[in-house]
MARMI-963511 format. One record per residue (C-alpha): y, x, z; residue in three letters. Coordinates in steps of 0.05 Angstrom, whole numbers, plus 32768, in hexadecimal, padded with zeros to 4 digits. Layout:
MARMI-963511
YXZALA ...
END
This chain:
MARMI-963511
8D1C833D7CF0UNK 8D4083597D30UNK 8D8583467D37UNK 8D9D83967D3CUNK 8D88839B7CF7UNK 8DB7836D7CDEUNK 8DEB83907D08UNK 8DDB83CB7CF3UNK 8DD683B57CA4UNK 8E1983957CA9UNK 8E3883D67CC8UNK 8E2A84077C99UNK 8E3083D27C5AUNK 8E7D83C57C6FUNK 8E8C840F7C6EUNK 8EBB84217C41UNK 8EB184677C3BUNK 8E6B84937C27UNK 8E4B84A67C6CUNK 8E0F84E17C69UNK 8DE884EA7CA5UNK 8DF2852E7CBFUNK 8DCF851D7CFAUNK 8DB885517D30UNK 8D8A85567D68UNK 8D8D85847DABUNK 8D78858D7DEEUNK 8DA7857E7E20UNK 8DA885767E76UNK 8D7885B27E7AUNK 8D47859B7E48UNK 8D3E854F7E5DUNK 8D6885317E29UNK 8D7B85327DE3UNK 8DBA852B7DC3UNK 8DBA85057D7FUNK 8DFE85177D5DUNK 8E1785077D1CUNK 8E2E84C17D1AUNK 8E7584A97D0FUNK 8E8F848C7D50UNK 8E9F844D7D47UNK 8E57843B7D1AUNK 8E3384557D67UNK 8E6F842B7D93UNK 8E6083E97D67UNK 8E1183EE7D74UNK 8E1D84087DB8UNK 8E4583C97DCBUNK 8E0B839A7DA6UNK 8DC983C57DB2UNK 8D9583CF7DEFUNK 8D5D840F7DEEUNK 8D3583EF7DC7UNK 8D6383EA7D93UNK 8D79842D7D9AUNK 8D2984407D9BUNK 8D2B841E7D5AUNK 8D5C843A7D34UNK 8D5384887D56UNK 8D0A84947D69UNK 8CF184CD7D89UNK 8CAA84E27D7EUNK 8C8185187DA0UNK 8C5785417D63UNK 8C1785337D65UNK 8BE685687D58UNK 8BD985507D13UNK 8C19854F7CF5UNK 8C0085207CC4UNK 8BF284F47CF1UNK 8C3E84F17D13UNK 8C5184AE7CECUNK 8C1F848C7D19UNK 8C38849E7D5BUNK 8C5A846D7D8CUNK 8CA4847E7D9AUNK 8CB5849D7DE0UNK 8CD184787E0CUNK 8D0F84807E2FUNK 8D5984727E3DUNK 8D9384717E11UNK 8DD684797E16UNK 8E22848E7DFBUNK 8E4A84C07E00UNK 8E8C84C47DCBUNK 8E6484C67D91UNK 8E2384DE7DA6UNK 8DDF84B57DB5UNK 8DC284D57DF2UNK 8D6C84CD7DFAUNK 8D4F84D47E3FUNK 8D0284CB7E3AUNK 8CDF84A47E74UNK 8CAA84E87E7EUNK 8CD085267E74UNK 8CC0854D7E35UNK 8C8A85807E36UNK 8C9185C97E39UNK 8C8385E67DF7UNK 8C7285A37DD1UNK 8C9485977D91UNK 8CBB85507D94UNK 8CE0852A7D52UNK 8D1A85007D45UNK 8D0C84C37D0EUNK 8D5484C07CF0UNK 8D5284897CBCUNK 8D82848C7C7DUNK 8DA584467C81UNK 8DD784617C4EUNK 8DA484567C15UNK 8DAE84067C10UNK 8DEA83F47BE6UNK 8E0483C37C0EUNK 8DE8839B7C52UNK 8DB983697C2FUNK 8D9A83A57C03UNK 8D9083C47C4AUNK 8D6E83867C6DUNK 8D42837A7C26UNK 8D2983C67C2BUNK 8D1883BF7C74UNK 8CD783957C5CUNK 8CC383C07C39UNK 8C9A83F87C54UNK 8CAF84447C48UNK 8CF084297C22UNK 8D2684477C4FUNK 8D2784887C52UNK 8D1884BE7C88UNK 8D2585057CACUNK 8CFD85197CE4UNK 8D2685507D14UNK 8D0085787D2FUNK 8D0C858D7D79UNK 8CDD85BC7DAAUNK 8CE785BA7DFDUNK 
END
């Protein structure tokens, strides 16, 4: 199990307050970035300080839509650079998006597990955390 996991589990399990992810995706830099908002500040500053891209890649992918929708849980993440800004992730992919091609976020629902173990437990288990694709289009 990656190390960032555990971070992450024991972040959001020592929260004393209910979090919901009202997490939002946009092009920004004239359409060769996105901005993930959504997150409370000092959650993204903790993994910031603890995290490299692939971490980051991890825990917000971004996907290009395939053709066949159905077939968009089987495509490798872009990859790219991440970075902070105040409370917002910032994704620069290595090959600029696409004209006209339709592009998602993966934002996992980490709020689910009760506490950090419950979190860690679910990971192994596939399709047991939750999910919400944002949709984005260059």
């Amino acid at each position: 199990m990656k190390w960032w996991l555990f971070l992450l589990a024991f972040l959001f399990g020592c929260t004393n307050h209910s979090t919901t992810n009202n997490i939002s995706v946009s092009l920004i830099n004239t359409n060769h970035s996105v901005q993930i908002a959504g997150f409370d500040k000092e959650v993204i500053n903790d993994i910031a300080q603890n995290s490299a891209d692939s971490a980051w890649q991890a825990l917000l992918p971004v996907y290009k839509m395939p053709v066949d929708t159905d077939m968009k849980d089987f495509q490798t993440a872009q990859p790219g650079k991440y970075s902070i800004k105040d409370s917002v992730v910032i994704f620069t992919p290595d090959t600029p998006f696409r004209k006209g091609q339709v592009y998602f976020l993966r934002s996992f629902d980490y709020n689910q597990a009760k506490d950090a173990w419950a979190f860690v437990r679910a990971q192994k288990q596939k399709g047991s955390i939750g999910h919400k694709d944002l949709l984005f289009k260059y």
